[in-house]
C-alpha positions as CSV (number, residue, x, y, z in Angstrom):
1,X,-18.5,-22.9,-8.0
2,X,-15.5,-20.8,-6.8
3,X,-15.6,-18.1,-3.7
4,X,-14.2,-15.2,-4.4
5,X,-13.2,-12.7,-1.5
6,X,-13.0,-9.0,-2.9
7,X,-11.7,-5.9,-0.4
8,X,-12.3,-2.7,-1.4
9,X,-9.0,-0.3,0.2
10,X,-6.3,-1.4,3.1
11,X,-9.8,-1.9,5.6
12,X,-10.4,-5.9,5.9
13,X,-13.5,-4.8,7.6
14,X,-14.4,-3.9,4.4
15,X,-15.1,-7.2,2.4
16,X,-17.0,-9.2,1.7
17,X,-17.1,-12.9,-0.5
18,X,-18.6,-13.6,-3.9
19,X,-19.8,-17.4,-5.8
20,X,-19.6,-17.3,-9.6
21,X,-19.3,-20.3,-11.5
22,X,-16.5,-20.7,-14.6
23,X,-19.7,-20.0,-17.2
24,X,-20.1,-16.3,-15.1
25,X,-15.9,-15.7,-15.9
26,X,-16.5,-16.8,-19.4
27,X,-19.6,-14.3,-19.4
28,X,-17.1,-11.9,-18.4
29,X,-14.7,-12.5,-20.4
30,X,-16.5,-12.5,-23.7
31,X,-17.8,-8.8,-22.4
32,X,-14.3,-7.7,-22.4
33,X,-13.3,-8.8,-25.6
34,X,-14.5,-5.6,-27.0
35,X,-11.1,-4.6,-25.7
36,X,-9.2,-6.3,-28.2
37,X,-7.0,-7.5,-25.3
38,X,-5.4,-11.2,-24.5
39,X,-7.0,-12.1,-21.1
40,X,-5.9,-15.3,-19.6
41,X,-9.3,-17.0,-19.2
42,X,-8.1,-21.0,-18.3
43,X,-9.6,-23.0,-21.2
44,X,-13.1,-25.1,-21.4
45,X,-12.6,-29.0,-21.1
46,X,-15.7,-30.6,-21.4
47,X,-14.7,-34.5,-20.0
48,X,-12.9,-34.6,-16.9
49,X,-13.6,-30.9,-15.4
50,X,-14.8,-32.5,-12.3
51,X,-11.6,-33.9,-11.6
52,X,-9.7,-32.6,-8.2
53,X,-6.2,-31.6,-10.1
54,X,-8.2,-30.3,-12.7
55,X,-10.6,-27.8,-10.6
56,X,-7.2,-27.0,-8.8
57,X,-5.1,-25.9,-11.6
58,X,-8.4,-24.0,-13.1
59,X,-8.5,-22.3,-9.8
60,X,-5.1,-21.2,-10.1
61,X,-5.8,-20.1,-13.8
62,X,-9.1,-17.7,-13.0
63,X,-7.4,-16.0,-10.0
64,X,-4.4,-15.0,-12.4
65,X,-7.2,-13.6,-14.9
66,X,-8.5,-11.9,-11.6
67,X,-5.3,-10.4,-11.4
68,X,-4.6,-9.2,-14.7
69,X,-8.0,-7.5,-14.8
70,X,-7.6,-5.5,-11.3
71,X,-4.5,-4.4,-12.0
72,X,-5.3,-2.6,-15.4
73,X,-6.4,0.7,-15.3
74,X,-9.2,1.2,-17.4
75,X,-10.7,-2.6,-17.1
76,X,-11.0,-2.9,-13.3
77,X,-12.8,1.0,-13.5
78,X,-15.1,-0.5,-16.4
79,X,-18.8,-1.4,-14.9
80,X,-18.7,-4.4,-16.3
81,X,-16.2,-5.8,-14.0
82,X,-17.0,-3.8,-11.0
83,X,-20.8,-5.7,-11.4
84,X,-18.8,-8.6,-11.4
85,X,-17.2,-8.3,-8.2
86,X,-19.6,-6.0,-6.4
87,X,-23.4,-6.9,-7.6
88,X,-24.6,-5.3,-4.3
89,X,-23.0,-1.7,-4.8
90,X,-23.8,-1.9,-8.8
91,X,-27.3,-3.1,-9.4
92,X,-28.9,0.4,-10.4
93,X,-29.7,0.8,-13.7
94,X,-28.0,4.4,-13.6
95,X,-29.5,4.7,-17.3
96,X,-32.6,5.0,-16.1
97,X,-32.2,7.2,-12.7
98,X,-30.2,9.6,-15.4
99,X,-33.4,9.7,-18.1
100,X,-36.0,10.6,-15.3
101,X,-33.9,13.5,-14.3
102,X,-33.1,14.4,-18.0
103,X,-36.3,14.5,-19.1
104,X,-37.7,16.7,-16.7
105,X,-35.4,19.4,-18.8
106,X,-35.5,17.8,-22.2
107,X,-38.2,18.3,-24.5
108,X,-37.1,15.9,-27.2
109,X,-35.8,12.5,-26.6
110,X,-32.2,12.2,-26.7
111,X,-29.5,8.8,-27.5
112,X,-27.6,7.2,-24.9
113,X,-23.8,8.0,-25.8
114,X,-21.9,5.0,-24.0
115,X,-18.6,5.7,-25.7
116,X,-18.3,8.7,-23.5
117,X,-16.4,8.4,-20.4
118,X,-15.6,5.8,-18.0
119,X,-17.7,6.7,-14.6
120,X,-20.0,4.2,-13.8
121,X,-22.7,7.3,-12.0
122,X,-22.1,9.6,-14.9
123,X,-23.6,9.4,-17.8
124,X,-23.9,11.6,-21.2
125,X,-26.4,11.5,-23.8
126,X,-26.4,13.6,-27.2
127,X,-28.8,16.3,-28.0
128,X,-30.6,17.6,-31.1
129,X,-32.0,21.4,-31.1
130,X,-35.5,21.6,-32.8
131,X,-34.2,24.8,-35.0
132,X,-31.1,23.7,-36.1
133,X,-30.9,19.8,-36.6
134,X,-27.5,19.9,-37.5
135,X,-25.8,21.1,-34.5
136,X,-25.7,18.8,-31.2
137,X,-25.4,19.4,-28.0
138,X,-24.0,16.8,-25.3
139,X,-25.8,16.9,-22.0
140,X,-24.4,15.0,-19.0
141,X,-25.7,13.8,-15.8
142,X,-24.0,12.6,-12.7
143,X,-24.6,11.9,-9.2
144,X,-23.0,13.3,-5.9
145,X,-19.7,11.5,-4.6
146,X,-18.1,11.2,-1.9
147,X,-16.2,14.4,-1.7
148,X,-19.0,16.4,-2.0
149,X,-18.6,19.0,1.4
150,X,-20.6,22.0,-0.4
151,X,-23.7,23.0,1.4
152,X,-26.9,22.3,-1.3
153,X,-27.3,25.7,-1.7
154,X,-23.8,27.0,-2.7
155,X,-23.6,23.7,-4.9
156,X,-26.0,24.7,-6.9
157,X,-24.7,28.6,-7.0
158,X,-21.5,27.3,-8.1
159,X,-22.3,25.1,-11.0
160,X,-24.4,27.8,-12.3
161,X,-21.5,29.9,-12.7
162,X,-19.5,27.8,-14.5
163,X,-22.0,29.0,-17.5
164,X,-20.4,32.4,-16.9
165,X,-17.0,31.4,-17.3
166,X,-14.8,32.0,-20.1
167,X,-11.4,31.0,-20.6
168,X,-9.8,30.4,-24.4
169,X,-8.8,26.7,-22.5
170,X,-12.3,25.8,-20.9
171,X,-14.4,24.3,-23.0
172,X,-17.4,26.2,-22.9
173,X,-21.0,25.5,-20.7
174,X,-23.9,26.0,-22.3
175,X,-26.2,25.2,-19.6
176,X,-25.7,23.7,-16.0
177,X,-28.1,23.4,-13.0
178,X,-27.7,21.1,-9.6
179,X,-30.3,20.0,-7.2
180,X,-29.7,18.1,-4.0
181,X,-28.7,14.4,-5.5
182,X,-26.9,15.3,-8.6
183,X,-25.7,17.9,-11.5
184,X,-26.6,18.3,-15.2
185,X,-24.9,20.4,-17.5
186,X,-24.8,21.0,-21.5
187,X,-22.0,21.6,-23.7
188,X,-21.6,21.7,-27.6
189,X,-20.9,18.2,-29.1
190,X,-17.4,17.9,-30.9
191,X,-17.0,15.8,-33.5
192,X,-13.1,16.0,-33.7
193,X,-12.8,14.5,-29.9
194,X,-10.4,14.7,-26.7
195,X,-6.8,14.5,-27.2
196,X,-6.8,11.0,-25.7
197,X,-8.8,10.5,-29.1
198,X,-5.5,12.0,-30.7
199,X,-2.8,10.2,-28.9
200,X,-4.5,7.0,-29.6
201,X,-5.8,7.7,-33.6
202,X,-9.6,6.5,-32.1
203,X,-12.4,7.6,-33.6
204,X,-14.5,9.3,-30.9
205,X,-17.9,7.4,-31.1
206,X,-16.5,3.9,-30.7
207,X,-16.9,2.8,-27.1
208,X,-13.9,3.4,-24.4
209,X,-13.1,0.3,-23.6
210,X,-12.2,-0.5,-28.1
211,X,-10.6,3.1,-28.1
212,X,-7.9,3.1,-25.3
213,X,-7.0,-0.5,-23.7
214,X,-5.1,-1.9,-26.8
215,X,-4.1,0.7,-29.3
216,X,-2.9,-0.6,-32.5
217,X,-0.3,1.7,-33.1
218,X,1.5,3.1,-30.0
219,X,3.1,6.8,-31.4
220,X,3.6,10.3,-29.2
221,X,3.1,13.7,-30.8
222,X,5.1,15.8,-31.8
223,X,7.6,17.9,-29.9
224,X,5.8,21.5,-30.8
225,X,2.0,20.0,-30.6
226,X,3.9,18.5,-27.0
227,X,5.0,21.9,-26.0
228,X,1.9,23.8,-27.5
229,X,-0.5,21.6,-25.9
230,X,1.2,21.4,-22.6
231,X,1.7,25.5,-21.7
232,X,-2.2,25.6,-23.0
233,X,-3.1,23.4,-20.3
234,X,-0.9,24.8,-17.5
235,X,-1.8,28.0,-18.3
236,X,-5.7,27.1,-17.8
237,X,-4.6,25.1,-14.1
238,X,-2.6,28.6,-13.0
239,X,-5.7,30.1,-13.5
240,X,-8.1,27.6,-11.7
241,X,-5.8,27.7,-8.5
242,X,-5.5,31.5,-8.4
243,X,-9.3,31.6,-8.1
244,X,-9.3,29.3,-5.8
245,X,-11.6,27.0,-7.9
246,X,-10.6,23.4,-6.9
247,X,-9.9,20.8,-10.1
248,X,-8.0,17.5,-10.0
249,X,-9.1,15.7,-12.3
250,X,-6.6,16.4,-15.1
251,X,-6.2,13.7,-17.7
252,X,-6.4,13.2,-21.6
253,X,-10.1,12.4,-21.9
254,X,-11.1,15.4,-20.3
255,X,-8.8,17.8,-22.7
256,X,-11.3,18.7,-25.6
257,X,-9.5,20.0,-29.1
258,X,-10.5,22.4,-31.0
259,X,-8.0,23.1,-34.1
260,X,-4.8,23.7,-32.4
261,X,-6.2,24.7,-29.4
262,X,-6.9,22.3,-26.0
263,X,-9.6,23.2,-23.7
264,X,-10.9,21.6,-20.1
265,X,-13.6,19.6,-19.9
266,X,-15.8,18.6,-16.6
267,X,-14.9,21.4,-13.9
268,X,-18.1,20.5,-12.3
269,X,-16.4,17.3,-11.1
270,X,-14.8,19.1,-8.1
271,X,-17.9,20.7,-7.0
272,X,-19.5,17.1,-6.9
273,X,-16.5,15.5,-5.0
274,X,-15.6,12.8,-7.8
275,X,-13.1,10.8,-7.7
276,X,-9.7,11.3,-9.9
277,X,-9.2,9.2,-12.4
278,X,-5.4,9.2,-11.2
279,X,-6.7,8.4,-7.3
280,X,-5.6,5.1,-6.9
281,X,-1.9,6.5,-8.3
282,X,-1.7,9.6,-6.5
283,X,-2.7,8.1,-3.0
284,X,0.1,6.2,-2.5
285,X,2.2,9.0,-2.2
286,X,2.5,11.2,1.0
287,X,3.8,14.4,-0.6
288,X,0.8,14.6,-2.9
289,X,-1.7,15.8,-0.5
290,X,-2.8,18.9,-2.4
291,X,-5.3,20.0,-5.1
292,X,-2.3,21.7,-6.7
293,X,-0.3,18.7,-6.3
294,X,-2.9,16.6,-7.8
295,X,-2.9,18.9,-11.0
296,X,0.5,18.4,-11.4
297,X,0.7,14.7,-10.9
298,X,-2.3,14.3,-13.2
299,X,-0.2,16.9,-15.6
300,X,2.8,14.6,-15.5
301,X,0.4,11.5,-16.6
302,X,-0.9,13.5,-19.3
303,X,2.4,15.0,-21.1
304,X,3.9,11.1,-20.5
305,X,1.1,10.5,-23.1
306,X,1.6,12.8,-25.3
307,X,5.2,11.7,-25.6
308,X,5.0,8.0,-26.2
309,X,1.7,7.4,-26.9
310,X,0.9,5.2,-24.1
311,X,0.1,5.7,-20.2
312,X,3.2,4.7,-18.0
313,X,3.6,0.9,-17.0
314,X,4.7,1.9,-13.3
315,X,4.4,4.8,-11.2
316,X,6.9,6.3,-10.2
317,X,8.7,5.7,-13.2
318,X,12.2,4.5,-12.9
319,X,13.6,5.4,-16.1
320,X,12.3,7.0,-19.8
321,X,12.5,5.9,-23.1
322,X,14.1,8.6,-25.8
323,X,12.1,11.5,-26.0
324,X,12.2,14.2,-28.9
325,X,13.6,16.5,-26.7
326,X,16.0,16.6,-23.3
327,X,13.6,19.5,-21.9
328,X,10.8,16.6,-21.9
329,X,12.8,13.7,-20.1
330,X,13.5,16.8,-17.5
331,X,10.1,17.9,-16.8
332,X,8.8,14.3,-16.7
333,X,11.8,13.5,-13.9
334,X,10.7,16.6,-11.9
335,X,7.2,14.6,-11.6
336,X,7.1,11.3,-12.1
337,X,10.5,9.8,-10.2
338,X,10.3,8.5,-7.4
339,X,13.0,11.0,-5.9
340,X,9.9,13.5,-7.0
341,X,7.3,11.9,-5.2
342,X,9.3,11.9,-2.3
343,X,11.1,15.6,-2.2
344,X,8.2,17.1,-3.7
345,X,6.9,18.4,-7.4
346,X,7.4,21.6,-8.8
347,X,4.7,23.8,-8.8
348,X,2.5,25.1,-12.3
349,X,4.4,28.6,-12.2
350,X,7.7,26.7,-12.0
351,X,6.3,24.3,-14.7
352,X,5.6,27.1,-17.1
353,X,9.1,28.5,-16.2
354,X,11.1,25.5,-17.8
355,X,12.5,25.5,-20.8
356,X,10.3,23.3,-22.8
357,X,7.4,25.5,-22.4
358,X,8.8,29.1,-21.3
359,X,9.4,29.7,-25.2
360,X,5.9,28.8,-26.6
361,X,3.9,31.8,-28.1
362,X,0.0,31.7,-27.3
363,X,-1.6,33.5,-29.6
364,X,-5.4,33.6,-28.2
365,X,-6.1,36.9,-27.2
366,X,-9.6,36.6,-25.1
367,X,-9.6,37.6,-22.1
368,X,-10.7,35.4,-19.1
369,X,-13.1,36.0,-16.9
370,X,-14.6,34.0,-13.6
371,X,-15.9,36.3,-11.3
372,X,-16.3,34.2,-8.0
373,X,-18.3,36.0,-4.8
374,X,-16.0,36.0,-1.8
375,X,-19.0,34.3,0.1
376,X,-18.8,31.0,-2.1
377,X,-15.0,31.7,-2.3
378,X,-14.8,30.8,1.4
379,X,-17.5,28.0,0.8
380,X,-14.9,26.8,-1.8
381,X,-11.7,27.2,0.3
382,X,-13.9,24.9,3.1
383,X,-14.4,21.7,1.0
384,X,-10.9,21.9,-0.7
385,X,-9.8,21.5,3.1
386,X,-12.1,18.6,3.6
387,X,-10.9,16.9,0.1
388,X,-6.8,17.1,1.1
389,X,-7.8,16.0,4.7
390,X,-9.7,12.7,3.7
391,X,-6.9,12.7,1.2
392,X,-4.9,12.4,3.8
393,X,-6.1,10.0,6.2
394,X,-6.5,7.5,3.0
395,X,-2.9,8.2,2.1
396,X,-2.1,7.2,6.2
397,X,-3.8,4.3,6.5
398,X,-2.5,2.8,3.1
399,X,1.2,4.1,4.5
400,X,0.4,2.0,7.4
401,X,-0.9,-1.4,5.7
402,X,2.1,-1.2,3.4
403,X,4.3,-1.2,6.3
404,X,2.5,-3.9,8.1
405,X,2.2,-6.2,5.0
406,X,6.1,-6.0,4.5
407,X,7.0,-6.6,8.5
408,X,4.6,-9.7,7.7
409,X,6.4,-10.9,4.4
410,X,10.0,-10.3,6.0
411,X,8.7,-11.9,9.1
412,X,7.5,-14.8,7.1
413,X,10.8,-15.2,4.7
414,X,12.4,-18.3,5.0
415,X,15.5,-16.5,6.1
416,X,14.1,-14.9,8.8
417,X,12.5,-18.5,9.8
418,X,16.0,-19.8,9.6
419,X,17.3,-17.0,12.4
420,X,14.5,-17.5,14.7
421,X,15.4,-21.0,14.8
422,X,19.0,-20.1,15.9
423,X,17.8,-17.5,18.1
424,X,15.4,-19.9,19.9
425,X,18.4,-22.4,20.6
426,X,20.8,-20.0,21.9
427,X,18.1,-18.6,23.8
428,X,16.9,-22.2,25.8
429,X,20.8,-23.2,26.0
430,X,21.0,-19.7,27.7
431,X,18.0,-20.3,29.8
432,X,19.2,-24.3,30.7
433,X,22.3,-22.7,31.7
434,X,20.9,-20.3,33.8
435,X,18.2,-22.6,35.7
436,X,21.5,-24.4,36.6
437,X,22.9,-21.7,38.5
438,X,19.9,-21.0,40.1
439,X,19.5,-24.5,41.4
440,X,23.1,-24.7,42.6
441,X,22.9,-21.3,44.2
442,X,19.2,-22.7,46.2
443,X,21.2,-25.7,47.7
444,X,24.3,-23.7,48.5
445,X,22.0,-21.0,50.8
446,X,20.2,-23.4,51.9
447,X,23.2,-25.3,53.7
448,X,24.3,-22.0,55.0
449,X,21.1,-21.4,57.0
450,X,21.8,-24.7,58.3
451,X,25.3,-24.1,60.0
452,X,26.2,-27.2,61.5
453,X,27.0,-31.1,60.5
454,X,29.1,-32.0,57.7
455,X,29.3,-28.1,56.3
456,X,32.0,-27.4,59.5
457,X,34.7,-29.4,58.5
458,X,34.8,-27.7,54.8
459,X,34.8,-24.1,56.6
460,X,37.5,-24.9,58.8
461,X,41.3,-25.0,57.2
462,X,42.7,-26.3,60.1
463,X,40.3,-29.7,60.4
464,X,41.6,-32.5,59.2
465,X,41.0,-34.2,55.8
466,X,38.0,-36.1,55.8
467,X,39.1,-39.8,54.5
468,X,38.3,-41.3,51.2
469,X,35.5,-43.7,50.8
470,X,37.1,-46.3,49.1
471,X,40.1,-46.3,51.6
472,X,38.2,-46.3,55.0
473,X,37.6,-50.1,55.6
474,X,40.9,-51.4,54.0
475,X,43.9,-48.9,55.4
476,X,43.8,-48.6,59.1
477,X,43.9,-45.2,61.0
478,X,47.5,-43.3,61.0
479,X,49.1,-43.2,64.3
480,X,48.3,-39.3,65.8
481,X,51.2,-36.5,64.9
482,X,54.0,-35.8,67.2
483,X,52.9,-32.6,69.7
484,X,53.8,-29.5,67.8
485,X,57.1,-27.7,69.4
486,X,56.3,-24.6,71.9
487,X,56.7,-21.9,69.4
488,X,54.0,-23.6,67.0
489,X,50.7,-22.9,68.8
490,X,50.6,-18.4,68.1
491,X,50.8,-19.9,64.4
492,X,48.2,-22.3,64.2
493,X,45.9,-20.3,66.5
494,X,46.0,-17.3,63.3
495,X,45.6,-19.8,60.6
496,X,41.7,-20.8,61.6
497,X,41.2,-16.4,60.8
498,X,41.9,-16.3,57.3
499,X,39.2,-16.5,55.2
500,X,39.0,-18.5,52.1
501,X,37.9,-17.5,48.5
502,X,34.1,-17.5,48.4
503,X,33.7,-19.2,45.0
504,X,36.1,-21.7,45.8
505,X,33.8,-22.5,49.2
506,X,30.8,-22.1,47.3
507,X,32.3,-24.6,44.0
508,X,33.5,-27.1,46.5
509,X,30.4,-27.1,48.6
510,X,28.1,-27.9,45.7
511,X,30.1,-30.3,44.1
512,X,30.1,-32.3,47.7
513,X,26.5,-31.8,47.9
514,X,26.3,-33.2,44.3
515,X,28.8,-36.0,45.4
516,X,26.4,-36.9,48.5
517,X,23.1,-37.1,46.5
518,X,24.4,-39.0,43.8
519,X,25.9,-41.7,45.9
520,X,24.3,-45.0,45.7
521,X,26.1,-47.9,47.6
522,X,25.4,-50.4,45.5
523,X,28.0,-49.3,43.1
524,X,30.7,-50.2,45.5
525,X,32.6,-53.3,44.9
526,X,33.9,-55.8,47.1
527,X,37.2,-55.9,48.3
528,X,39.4,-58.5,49.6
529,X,42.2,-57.1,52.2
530,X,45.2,-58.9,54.0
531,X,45.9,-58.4,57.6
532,X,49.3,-58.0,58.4
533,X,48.6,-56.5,62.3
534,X,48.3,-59.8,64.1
535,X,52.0,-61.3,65.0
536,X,54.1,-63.3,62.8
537,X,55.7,-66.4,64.4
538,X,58.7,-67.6,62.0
């Protein structure tokens, strides 16, 4: 058995620890083989896999497969693996929850459509009308999340009056109706599929996981379909922000086609408070902090598809591959550098302004129409508040772990450990040093206060030199010195008031003191003298 310890965000309060045996990753693993991509499951051995190097290097081996799967963007928001590491959160059968609320509108049973979407709490089943069998209708159901900061009752006016809007680039709404856990709404069923069906050449029934991890052939559209498709969509998010109807969730799977025409899928996603699909992209960035900014970002994902077929390895993006044109490379720097995510992203009007898509001719002439009350208008400008402040806070608190977690990985580089070793030697040579001083400096004021003794002699310049102690007991005294002559005494009467250096007092003071402790007479040796004083009779 192997423990696994899973943290959902920069919050270690929020964890928690998981046992699943090799037999549960191989479970797992033959699961995900529907998406046709090489995981690094560590092999089977059958005779020795109770072995201690063995169980070691196969640990090893499953938490790289952990990390390949986390770290791709469409597995590690699959259900299966987010059962996998979080059975607690994903136990409900959201199947079933979605059926009973389906079929209290439904008169005829309907088919589970799996191969639609990628939310775990949203699901979409496929309708046949009694009258006319041939055309279908796809009805989907989800459940509130956690940017939901509508009131109940202007939640549900709202996602009834997405029936009543009509744009040439929303897809139309059919039918739509909320109540206080969740949202269902019907559209017409297309059989031609999103534009992520496009980009990828999928066929729109197989299920999400076969039609966009591993595409078999990895080709962009063309420039005019690129610049066509592109001033559709921006012209749809102009109009969304200047009725003040909150989106963000911009991305190729939710970009119906019809003919040569793109329309928007799932605006009730905003009224619900569900998460992006780009979230876990967008809130590492600072400057991104508004619905606005979130379109664009998410617009800069989706045009980076359209040009080379695939979604971008890294974000920001450090440099592009050849594109058809120059005016795409430009518009992709302008959002998806990271000199953009730092300075700031141009805005839709400015988008629409540049030269790959100021040029385009749209040749739909309905009219839009979205009439919004100024009472839910207000309502609407409310929550899109709340959304950029918890935004916010998520984006500050992941700002905050990323700069701890690199102060800890510099703090822990073996270069640093090197210079906090040299640091700490200088620092106790400094500190030996100093306790030196201080001791010196104790003794030193301490035969000050005493002021008498052996201390006079050394404070008195005109005292004679004391004698050596090796000389004392071998040379005998010096006769005294002849009396001084009568002019002598006014000198040696002014010598006694000049005053000394104080360090060289203070030096010679301790190195006596020194000198006196450290004497030990048994390191004297004996000496043998001659007398000459006594008289000599030759």
């Amino acid at each position: 058995e192997y423990i696994i310890r899973v943290q959902r965000g920069v919050s270690a309060e929020n964890s928690w620890q998981i046992v699943r045996r090799y037999s549960d990753f191989d479970l797992l693993n033959n699961s995900l083989q529907i998406s046709t991509l090489s995981l690094p499951l560590p092999p089977k051995k059958l005779i020795g896999n109770m072995e201690r190097e063995f169980i070691a290097e196969r640990q090893k081996g499953l938490q790289a497969y952990l990390d390949v799967i986390t770290t791709h963007h469409i597995l590690s928001n699959c259900e299966l693996v987010k059962k996998f590491l979080d059975p607690n959160s994903y136990s409900v059968n959201y199947t079933e929850i979605a059926l009973q609320h389906v079929s209290i509108v439904l008169i005829k049973a309907v088919d589970d459509s799996s191969f639609v979407g990628w939310r775990i709490r949203k699901k979409y089943f496929l309708m046949k009308i009694k009258n006319q069998p041939k055309e279908r209708l796809m009805l989907s159901w989800a459940d509130l999340g956690p940017d939901k900061y509508l009131s109940d009752k202007d939640l549900q006016y709202a996602v009834k009056l997405l029936s009543s809007c009509s744009h040439p680039y929303i897809y139309k709404i059919t039918f739509a109706t909320a109540n206080e856990s969740s949202v269902l709404v019907i559209r017409p069923f297309s059989e031609k599929g999103t534009l992520k069906d496009l980009i990828y050449k999928a066929k729109p029934k197989d299920p999400f996981l076969k039609k966009y991890c591993n595409p078999k052939k990895i080709q962009g559209l063309e420039l005019q379909q690129i610049k066509t498709y592109g001033r559709q969509i921006l012209e749809v998010l102009k109009f969304l922000h200047e009725k003040g109807f909150p989106y963000g969730h911009l991305h190729s799977a939710n970009v119906m086609l019809d003919g040569d025409t793109c329309k928007l899928l799932d605006l009730e996603n905003s009224l619900l408070g569900l998460p992006s699909f780009y979230r876990s992209y967008f809130s590492q960035f600072r400057k991104i902090n508004t619905l606005e900014g979130i379109d664009v970002h998410c617009f800069g994902h989706l045009l980076y598809e359209m040009t080379y077929g695939r979604p971008p390895d890294t974000i920001p993006v450090d440099s592009f591959p050849p594109a058809p044109s120059v005016f795409v490379v430009s518009v992709l720097e302008s959002i998806l550098t990271c000199e953009a995510m730092k300075n700031g992203m141009p805005t839709v009007s400015r988008l629409l302004q540049m030269p790959l898509f100021s040029d385009v001719l749209l040749t739909n002439s309905e009219k839009p129409q979205f009439k919004i009350p100024t009472k839910l208008k207000e309502a609407l400008k409310t929550s899109k508040e709340c959304i950029e402040k918890r935004l916010t806070e998520e984006q500050k608190l992941i700002h905050q772990h990323r700069r701890l977690t690199r102060a800890q990985s510099h703090h822990g580089s073996e270069e640093e450990k090197k210079k906090r070793k040299i640091l700490a030697r200088k620092k106790s040579k400094r500190s030996a040093y100093e306790s030196g001083e201080e001791h010196s400096a104790k003794y030193s004021n301490s035969n000050n206060s005493a002021g008498s003794g052996a201390s006079s002699p050394l404070t008195s310049p005109s005292s004679p030199t004391p004698p050596s102690t090796a000389g004392a007991s071998s040379i005998p005294p010096a006769p005294p010195p002849p009396p001084l002559p009568p002019a002598a005494p006014p000198l040696s009467t002014e010598v006694p008031t000049q005053p000394s250096p104080q360090p060289d007092v203070s030096a010679s003071r301790g190195a006596l003191l020194s000198s006196i402790q450290n004497f030990q007479k048994g390191t004297l040796k004996k000496t043998q003298t001659c007398d000459y004083s006594a008289p000599r009779i030759s």
